[in-house]
ZAVEX-676524 format. One line per 4 residues: number of its first residue (from 1); their letters; for each residue x, y, z of N, C-alpha, C. Coordinates in Angstrom, 1 decimal. Each point is the difference from the previous one (the first is absolute). Layout:
<sites>
NUM) a) X:Y:Z:X:Y:Z:X:Y:Z; ... $
</sites>
This chain:
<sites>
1) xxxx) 7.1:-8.9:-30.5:-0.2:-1.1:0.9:-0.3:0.5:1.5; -0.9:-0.7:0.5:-0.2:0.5:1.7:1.2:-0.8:0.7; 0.3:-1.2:-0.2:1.0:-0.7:0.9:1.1:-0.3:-1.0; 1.1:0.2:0.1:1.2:-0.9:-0.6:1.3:-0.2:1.2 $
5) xxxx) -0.1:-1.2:-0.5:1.3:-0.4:1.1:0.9:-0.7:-1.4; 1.5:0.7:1.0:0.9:-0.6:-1.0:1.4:-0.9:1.0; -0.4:-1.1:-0.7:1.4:-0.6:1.6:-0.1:-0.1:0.7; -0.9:0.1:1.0:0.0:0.5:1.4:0.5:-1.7:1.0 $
9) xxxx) 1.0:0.3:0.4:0.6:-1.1:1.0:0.0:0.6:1.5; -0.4:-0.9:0.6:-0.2:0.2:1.6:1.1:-0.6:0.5; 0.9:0.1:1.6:0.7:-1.1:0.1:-0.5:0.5:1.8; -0.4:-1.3:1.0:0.5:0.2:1.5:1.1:-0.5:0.2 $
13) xxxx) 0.7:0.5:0.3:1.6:-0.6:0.2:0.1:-0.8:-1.1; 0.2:-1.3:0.3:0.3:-0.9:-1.2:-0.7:-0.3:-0.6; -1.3:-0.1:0.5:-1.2:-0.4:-1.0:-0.9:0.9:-0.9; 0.0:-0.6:-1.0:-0.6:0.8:-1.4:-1.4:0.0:0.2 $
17) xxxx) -0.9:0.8:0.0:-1.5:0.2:0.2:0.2:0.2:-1.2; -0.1:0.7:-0.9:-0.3:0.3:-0.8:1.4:0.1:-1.6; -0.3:-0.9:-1.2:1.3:0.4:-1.1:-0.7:0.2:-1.3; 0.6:1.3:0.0:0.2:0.6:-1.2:-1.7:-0.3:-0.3 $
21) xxxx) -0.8:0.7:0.7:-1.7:0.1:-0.4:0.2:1.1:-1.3; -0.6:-0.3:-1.1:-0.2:1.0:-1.3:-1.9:-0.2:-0.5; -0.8:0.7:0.1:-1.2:0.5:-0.6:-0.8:0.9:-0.1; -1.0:0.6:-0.7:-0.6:1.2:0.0:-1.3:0.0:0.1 $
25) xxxx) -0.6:0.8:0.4:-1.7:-0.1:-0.1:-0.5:1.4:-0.2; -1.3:-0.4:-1.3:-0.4:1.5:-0.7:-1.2:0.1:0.9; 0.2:1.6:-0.3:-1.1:0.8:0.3:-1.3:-0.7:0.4; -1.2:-0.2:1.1:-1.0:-0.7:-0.3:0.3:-1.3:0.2 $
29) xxxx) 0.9:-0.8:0.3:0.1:-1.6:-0.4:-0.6:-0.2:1.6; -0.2:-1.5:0.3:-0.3:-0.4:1.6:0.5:-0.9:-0.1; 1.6:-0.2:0.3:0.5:-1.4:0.0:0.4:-0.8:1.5; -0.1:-0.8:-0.2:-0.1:-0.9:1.4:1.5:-0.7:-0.2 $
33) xxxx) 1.0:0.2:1.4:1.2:-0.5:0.0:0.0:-1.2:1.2; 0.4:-0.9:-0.6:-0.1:-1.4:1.2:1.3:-0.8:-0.2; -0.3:-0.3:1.3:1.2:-0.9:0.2:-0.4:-0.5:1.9; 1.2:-1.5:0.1:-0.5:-0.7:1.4:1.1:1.0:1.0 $
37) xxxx) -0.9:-0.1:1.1:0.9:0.8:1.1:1.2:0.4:0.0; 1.0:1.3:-0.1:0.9:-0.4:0.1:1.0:0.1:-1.0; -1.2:0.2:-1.5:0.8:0.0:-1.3:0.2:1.3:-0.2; -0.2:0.9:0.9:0.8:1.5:-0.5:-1.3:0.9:-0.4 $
41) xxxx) -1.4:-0.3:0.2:-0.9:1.0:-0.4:-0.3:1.4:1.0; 0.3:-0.4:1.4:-0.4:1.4:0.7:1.6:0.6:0.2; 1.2:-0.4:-0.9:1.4:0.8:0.5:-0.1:1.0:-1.5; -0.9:-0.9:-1.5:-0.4:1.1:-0.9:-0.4:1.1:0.5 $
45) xxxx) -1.6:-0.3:0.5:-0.9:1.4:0.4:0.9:0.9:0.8; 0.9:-0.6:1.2:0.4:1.2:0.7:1.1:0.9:-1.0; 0.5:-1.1:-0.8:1.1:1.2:-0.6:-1.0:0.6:-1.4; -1.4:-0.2:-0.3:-0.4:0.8:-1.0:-0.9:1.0:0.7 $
49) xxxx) 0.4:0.0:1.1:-1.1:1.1:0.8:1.1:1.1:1.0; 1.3:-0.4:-0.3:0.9:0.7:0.3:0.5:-0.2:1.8; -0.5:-1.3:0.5:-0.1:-0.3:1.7:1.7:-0.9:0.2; 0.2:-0.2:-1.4:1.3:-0.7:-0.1:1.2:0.0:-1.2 $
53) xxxx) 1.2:0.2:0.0:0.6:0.0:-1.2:0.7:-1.4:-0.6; -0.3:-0.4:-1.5:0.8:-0.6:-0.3:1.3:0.0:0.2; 0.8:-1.3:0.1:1.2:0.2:-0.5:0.3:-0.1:-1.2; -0.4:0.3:-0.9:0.6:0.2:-1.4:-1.4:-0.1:-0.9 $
57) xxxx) -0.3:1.0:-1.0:-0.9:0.0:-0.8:-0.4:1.2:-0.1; -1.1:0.3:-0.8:-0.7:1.1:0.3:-1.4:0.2:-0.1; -1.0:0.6:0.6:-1.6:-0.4:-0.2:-0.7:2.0:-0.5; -1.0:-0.2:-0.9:-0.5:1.0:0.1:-1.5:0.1:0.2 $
61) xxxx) -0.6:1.0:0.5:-1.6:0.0:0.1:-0.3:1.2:-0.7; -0.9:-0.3:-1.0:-0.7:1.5:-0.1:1.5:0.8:-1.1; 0.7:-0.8:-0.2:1.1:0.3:-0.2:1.4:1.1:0.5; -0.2:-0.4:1.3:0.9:0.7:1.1:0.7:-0.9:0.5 $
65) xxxx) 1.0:0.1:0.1:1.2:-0.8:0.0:0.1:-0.3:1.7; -0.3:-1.0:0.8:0.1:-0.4:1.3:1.3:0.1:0.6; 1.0:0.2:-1.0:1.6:0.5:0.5:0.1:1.8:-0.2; -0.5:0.2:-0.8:-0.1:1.6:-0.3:-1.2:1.2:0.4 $
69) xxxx) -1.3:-0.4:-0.3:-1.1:0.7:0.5:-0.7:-1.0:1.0; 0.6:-0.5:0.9:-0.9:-0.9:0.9:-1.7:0.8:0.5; 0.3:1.4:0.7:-1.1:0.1:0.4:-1.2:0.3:-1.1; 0.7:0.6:-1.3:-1.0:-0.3:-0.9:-0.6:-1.1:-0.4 $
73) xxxx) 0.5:-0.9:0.0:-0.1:-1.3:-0.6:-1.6:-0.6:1.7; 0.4:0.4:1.6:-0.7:-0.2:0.4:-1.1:0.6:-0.1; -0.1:1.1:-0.7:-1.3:0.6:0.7:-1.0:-0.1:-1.5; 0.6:-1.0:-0.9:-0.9:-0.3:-0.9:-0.4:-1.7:-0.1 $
77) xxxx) 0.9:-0.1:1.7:-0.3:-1.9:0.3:-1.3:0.3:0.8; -1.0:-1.1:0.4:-1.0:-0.5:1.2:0.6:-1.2:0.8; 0.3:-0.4:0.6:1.0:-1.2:0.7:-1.1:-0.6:0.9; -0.7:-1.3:0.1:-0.2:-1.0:1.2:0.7:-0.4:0.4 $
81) xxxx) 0.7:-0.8:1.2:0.5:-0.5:0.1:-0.5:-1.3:0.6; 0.8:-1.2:-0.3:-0.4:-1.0:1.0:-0.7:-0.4:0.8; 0.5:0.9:1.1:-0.3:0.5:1.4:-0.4:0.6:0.0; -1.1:0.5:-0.3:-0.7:1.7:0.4:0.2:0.9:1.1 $
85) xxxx) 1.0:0.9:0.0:0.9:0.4:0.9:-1.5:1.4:0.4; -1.2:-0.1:1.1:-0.9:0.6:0.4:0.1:0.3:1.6; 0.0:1.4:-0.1:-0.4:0.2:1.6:-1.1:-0.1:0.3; -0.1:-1.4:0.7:-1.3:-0.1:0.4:-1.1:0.2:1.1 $
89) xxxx) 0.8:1.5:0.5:-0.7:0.6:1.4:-0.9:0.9:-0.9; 0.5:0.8:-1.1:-0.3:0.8:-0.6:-1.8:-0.7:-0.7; -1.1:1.5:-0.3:-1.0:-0.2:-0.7:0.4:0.1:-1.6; -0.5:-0.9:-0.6:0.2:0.0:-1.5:0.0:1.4:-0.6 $
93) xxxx) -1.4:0.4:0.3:0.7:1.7:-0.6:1.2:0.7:0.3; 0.2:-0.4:1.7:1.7:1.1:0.7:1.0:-0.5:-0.7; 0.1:-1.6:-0.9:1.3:-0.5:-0.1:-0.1:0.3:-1.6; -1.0:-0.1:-0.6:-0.1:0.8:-1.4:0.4:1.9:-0.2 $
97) xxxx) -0.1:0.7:1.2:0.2:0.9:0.2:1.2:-0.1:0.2; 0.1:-0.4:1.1:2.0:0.4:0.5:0.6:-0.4:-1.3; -0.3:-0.8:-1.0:1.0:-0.4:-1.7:-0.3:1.0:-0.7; -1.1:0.8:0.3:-0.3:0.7:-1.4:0.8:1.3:0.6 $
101) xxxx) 0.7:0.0:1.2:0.5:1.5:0.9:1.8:0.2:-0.6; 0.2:-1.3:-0.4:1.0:-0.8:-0.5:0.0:0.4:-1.6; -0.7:-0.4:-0.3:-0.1:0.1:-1.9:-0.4:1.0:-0.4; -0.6:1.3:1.3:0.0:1.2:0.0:-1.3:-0.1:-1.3 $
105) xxxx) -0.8:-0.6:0.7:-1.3:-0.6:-1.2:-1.0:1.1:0.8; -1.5:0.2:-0.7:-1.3:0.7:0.4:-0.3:-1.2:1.1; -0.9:0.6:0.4:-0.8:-0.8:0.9:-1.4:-0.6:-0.8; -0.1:0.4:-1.2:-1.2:-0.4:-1.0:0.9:-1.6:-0.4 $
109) xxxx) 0.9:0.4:-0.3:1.0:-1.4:-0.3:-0.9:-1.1:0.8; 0.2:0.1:1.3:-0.6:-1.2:0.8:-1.6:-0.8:-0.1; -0.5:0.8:-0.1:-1.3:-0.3:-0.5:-0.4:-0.9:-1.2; 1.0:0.8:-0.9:0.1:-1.0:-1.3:0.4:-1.0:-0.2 $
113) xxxx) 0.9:-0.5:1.0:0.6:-1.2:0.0:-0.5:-0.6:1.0; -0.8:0.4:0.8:-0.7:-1.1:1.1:-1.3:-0.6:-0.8; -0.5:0.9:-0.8:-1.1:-0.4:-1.1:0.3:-0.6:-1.0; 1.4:-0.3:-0.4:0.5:-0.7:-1.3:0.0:-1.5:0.6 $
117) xxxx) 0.7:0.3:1.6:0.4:-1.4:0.3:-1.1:-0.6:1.1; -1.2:0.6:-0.2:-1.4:-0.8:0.2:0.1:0.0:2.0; 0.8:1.5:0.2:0.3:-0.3:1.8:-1.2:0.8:0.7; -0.8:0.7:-0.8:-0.4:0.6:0.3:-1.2:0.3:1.8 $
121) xxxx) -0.3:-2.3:-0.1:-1.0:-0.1:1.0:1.0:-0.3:1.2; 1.8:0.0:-0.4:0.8:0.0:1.3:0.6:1.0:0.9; -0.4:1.1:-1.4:1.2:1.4:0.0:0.0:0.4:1.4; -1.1:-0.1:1.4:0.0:0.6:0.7:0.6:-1.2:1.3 $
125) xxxx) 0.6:-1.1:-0.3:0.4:-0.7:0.9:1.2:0.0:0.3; 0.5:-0.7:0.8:2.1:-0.3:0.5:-0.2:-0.9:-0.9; 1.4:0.4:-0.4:0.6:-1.3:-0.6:-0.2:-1.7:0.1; 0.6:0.5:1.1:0.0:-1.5:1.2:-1.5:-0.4:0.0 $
129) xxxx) -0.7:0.1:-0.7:-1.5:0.2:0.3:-0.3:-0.9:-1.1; 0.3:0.1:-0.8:-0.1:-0.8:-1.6:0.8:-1.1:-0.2; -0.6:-0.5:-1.3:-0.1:-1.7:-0.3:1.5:0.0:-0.3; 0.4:-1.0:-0.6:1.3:0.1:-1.0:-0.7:0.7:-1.5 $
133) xxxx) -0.5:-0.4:-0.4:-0.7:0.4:-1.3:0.2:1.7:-0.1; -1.0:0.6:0.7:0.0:1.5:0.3:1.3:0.3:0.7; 1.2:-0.7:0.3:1.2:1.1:0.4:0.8:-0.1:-1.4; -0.4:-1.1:-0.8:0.3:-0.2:-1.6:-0.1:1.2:-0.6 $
137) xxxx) -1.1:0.5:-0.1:-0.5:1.0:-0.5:0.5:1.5:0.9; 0.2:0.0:0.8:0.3:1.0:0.6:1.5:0.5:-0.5; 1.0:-1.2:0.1:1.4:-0.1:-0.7:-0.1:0.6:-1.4; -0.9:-0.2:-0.8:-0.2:0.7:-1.2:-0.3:0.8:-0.4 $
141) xxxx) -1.4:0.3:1.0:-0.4:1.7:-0.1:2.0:0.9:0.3; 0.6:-0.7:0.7:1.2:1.2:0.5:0.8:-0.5:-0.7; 0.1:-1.1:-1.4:0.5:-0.2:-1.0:-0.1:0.9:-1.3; -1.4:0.8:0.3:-1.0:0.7:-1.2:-0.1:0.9:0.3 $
145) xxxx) 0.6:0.5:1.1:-0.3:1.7:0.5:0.4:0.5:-0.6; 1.6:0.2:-0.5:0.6:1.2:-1.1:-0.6:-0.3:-1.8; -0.9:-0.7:0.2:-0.6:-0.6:-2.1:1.4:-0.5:-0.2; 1.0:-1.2:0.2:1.4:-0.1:-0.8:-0.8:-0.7:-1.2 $
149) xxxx) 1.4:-0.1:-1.2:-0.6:-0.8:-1.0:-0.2:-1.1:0.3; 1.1:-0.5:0.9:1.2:-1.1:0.2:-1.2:-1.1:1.5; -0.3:-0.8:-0.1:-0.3:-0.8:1.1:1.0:-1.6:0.1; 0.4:0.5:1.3:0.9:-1.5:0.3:-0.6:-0.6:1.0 $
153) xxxx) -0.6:-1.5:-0.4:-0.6:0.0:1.8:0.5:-2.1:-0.6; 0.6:0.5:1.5:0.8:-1.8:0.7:-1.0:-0.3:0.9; -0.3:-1.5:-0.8:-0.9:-1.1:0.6:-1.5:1.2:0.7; -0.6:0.8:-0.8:-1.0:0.3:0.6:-1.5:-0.7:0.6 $
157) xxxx) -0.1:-1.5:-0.4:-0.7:-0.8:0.4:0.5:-0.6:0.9; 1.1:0.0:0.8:0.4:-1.2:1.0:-1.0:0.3:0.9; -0.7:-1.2:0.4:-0.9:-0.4:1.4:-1.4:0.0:0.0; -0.2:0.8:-0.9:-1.2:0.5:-0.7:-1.1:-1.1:-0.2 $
161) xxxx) -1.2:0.3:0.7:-0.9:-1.4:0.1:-0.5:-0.1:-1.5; -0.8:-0.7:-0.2:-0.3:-0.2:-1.6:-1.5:1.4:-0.9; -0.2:0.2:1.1:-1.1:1.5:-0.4:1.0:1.0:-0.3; 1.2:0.5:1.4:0.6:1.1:0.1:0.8:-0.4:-1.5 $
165) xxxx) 0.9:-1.4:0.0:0.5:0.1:-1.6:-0.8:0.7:-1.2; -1.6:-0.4:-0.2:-0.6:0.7:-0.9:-0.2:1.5:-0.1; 0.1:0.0:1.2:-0.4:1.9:0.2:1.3:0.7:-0.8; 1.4:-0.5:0.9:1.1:0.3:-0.3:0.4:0.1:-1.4 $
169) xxxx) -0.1:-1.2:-0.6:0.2:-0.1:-1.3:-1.0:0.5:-1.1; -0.9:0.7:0.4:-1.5:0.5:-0.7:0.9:1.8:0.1; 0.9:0.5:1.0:0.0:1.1:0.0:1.4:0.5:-0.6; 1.0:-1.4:0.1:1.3:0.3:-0.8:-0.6:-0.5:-1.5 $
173) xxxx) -0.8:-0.3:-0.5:-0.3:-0.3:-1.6:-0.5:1.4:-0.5; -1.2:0.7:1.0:-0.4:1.5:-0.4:1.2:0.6:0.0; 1.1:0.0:1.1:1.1:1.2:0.3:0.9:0.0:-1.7; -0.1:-1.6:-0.3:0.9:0.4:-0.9:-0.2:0.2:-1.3 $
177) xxxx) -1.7:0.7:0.0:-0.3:0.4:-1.5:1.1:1.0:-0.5; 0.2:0.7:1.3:1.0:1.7:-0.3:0.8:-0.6:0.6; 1.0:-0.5:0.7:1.4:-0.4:0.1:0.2:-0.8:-0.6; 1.6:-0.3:0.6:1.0:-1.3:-0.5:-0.1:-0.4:1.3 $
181) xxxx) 0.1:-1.1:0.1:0.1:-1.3:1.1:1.0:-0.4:0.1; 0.6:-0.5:0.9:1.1:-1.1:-0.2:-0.2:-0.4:1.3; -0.9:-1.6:0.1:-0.5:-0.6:0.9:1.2:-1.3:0.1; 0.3:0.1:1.7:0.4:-1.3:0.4:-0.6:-0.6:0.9 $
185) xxxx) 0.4:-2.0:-0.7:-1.0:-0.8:0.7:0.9:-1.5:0.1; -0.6:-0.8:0.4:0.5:-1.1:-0.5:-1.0:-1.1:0.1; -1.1:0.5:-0.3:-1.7:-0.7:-0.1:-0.4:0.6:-1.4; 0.4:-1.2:-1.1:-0.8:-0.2:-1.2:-1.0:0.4:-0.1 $
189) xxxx) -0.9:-0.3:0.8:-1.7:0.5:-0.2:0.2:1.5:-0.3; 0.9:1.2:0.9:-0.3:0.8:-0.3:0.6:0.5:-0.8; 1.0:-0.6:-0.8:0.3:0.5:-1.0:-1.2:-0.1:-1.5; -0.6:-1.2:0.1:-0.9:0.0:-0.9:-1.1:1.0:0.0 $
193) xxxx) -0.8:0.2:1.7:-0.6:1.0:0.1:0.2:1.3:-0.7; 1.7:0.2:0.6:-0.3:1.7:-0.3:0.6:0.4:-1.2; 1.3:-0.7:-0.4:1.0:0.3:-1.1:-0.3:-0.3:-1.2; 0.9:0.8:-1.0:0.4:-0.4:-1.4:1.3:-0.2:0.1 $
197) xxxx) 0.4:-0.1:0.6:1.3:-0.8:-0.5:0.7:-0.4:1.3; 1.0:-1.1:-0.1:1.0:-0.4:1.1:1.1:0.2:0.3; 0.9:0.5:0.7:1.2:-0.1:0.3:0.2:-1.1:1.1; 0.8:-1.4:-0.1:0.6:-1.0:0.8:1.2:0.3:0.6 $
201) xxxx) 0.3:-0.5:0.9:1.7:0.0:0.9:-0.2:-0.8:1.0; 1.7:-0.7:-0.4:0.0:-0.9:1.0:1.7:-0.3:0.6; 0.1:0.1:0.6:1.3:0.2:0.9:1.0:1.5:-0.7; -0.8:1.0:-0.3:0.3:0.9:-0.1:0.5:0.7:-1.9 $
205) xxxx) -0.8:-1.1:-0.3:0.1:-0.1:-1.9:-1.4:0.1:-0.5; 0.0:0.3:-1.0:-1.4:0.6:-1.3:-0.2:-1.6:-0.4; -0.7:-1.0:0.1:-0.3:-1.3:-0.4:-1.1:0.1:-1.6; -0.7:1.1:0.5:-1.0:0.0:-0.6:-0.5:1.9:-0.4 $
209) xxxx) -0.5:0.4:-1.2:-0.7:1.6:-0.5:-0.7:0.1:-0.9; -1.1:-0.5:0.1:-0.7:-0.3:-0.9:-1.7:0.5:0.2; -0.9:0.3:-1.1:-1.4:0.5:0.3:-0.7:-1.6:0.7; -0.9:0.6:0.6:-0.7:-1.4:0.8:-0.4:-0.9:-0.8 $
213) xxxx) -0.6:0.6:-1.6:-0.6:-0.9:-1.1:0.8:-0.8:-0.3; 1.5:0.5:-0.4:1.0:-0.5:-0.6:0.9:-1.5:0.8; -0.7:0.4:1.1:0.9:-1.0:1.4:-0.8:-1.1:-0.3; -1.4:0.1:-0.2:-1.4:-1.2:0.0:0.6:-0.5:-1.2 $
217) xxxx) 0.1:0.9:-1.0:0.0:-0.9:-1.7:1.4:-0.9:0.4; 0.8:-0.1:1.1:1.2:-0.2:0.1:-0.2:-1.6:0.8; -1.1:-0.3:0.6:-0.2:-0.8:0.4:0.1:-1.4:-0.4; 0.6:-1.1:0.7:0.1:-1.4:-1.1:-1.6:-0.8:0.4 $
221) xxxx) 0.3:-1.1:-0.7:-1.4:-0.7:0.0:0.2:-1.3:0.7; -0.7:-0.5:1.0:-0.2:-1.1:0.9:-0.7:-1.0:-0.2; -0.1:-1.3:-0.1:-1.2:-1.0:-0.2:0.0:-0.8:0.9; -0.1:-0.6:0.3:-0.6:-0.9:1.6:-0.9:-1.6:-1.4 $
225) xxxx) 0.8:-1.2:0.3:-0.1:-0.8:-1.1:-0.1:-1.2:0.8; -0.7:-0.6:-0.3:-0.3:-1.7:1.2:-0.5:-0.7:-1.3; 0.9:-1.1:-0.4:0.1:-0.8:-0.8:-0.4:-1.7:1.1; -0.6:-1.0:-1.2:-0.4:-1.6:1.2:1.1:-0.3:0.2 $
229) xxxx) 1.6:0.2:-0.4:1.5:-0.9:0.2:1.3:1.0:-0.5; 0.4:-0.1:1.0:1.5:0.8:0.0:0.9:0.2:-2.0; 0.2:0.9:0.1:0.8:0.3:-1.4:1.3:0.7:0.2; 0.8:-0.5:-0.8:1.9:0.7:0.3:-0.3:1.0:-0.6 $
233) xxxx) 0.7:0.8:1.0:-0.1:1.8:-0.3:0.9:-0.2:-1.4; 0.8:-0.8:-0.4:0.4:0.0:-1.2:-1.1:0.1:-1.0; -0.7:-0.6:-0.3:-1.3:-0.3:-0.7:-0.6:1.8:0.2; -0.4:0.1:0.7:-0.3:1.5:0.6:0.3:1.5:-0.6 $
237) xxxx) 1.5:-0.4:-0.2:0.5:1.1:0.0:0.1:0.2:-1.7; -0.3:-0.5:-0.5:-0.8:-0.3:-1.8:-1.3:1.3:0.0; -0.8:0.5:1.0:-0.7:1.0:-0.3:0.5:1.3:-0.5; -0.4:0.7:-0.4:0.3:1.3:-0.1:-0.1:1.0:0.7 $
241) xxxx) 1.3:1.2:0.2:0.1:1.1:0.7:0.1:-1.0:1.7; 0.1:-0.9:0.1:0.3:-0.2:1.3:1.3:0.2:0.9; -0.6:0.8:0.7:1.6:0.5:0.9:0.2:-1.0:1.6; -1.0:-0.7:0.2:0.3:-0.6:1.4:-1.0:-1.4:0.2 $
245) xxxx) 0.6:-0.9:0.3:-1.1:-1.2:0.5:-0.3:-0.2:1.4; -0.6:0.0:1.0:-0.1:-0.8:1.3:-0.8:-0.9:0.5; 0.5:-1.1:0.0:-1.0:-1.0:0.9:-0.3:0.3:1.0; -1.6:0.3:0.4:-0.3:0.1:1.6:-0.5:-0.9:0.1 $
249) xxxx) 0.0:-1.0:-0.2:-0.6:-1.2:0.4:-1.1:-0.9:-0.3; 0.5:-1.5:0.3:-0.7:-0.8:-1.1:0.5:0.1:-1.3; -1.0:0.3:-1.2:-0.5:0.3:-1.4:-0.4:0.9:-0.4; 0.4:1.4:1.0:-0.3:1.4:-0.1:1.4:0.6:-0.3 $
253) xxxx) -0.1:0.9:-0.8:1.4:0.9:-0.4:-0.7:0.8:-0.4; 1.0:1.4:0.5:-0.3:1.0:-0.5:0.7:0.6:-0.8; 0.0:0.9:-1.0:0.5:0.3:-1.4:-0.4:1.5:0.2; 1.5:0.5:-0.4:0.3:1.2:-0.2:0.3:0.4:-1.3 $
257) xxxx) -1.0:1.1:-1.3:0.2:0.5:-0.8:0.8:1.0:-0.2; 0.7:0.5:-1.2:0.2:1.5:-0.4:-0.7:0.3:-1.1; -1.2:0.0:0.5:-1.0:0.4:-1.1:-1.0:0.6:0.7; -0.9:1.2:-0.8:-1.5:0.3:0.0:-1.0:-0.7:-0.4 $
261) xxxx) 0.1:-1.1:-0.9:-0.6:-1.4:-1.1:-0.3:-0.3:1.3; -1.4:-0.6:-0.2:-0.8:-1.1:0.6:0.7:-1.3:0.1; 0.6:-0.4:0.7:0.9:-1.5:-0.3:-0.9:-1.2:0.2; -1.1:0.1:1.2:-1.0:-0.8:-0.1:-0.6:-0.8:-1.0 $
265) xxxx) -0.2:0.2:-1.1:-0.4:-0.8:-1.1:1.4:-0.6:-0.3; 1.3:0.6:-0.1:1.4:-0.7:-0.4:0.0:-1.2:0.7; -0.3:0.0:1.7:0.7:-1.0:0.8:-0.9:-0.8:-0.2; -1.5:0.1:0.1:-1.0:-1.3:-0.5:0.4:-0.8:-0.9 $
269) xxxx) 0.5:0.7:-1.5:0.2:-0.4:-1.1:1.2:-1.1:0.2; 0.9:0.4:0.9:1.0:-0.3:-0.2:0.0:-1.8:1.3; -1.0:0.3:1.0:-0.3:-1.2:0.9:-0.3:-0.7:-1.2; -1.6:0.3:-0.9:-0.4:-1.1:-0.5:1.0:-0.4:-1.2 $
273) xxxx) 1.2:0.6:-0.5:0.9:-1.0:-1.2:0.8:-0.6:1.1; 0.3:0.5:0.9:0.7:-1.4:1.0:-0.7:-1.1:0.7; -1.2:-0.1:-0.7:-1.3:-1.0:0.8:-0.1:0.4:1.9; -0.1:1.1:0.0:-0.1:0.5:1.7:-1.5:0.2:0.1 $
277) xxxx) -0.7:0.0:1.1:-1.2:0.7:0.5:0.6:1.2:0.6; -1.1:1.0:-0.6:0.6:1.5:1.0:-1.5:-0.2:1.5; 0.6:-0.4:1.0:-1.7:0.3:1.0:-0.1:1.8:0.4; 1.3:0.6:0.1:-0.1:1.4:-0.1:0.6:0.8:-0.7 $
281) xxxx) -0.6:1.2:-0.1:1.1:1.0:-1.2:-0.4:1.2:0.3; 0.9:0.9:1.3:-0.5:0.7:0.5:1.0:1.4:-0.6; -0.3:1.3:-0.2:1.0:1.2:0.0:0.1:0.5:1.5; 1.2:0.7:0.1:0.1:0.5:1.5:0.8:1.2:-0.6 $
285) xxxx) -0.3:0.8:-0.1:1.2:1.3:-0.9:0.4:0.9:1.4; 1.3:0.1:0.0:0.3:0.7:1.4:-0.2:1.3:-0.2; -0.6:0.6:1.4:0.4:1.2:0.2:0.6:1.1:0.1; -0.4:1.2:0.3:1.2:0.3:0.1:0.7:0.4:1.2 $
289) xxxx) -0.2:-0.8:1.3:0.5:-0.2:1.1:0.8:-0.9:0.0; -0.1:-0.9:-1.1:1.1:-1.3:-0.4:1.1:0.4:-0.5; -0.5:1.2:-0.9:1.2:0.5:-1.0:1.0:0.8:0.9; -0.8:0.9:0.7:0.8:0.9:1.2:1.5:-1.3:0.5 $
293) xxxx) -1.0:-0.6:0.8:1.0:-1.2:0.8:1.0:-0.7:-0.4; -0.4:-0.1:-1.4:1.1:-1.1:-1.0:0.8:1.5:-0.4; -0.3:1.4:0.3:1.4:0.8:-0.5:0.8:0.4:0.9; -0.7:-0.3:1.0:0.7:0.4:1.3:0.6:-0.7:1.2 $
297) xxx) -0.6:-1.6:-0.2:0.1:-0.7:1.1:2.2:-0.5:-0.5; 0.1:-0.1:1.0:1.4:-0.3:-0.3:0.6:-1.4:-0.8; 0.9:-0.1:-0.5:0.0:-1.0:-1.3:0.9:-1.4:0.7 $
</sites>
């Protein structure tokens, strides 16, 4: 396994960031970890990048124990952080240099990674000089400078206009032909972009670990129904697999499945033996930005 965490509980004073987190990620995987502000995703990365210790658990990378071989365990991590922590007086090459003087890396190292991470037409500017996009990339070239197996990068698209997101996400999809990923976000879109699989949290618990396919097949089914005259949800609730009714108004209700089945032809069938007109029969199948919300939003 590239990542296993076992237990890992966080506490600030009295408050629990993080209980009893337990999961693993193989070799090669790119899994995308989400959760709403707050729920404990950047108190993970720091303690799986070794910037923080649990209180109780234990995490391994590369299979080096973060209590026992920490600096091994780091120097087979790549870490973004949130915040892209960049000197920005510095020229992209001097601050790729001053890390590789650090990682006690070649100076060929730099080159490779300013050409992997497409910096090439910046390499000779300040920092301070460039987009948000290109200091993106800069954070990861000095992510990629030692080759780790291991890439951890928190919220690497925050702010990111809608081109720099493509760029960004065009160059963590190549990165992770040959790494493991373990991407944090809390923007659906990019989990579908880049991942095979999800990890959810939400006030500091595993809600959800599942492959992205597996979360979709997981989805219930919606209908959006406008009948000519009001019907008791009693009457209603005679369909099949139905898990929810709501009147939004008028002679519209909407109907919640647990099914993959087409219900559309059911609820027609079922207006015309009650002598109803259907005027609409629409599907609405939620997303999975619906799904996120309904695992996370508070109950």
């Amino acid at each position: 396994m590239s990542i296993q965490v076992n237990k890992i509980s966080k506490y600030y004073g009295e408050q629990k960031a993080l209980n009893e987190i337990t999961f693993s990620i193989k070799t090669g995987e790119i899994v995308g970890f989400l959760g709403p502000n707050g729920a404990g995703k950047s108190t993970l990365m720091k303690i799986l990048t070794g910037y923080m210790e649990p209180s109780s658990g234990e995490a391994f990378v590369n299979g080096f124990s973060l209590n026992q071989d920490l600096l091994k365990a780091q120097k087979s991590t790549g870490y973004l952080p949130e915040h892209n922590p960049l000197y920005t007086d510095m020229f992209v090459r001097e601050y790729l240099a001053f890390s590789s003087s650090i990682y006690k890396i070649p100076n060929s190292r730099i080159e490779e990674v300013i050409l992997q991470t497409g910096l090439l037409p910046e390499a000779n500017k300040k920092i301070e000089q460039l987009s948000k996009g290109y200091r993106q990339r800069v954070g990861l070239a000095n992510a990629l400078l030692h080759d780790p197996e291991v890439l951890i990068l928190d919220e690497p698209t925050t702010g990111l206009d809608p081109n720099q997101l493509v760029e960004i996400r065009d160059l963590i999809r190549e990165t992770g032909k040959t790494k493991t990923i373990f991407l944090s976000t809390h923007i659906m879109r990019e989990v579908e972009a880049l991942c095979e699989r999800v990890i959810i949290i939400s006030k500091g618990k595993i809600v959800a670990d599942k492959k992205l396919a597996d979360l979709r097949d997981e989805q219930v089914q919606i209908l959006e129904v406008e009948f000519d005259y009001r019907i008791e949800e009693i009457a209603l609730k005679r369909l099949p697999h139905l898990l929810e009714i709501k009147n939004t108004g008028g002679f519209v209700y909407e109907l919640v499945f647990d099914t993959q089945k087409d219900m559309r032809s059911v609820v027609f069938d079922f207006a015309h033996d009650n002598g109803l007109k259907t005027l609409q029969l629409n599907r609405k199948n939620k997303n999975l930005e619906n799904l996120f919300s309904e695992m996370t939003l508070e109950k």
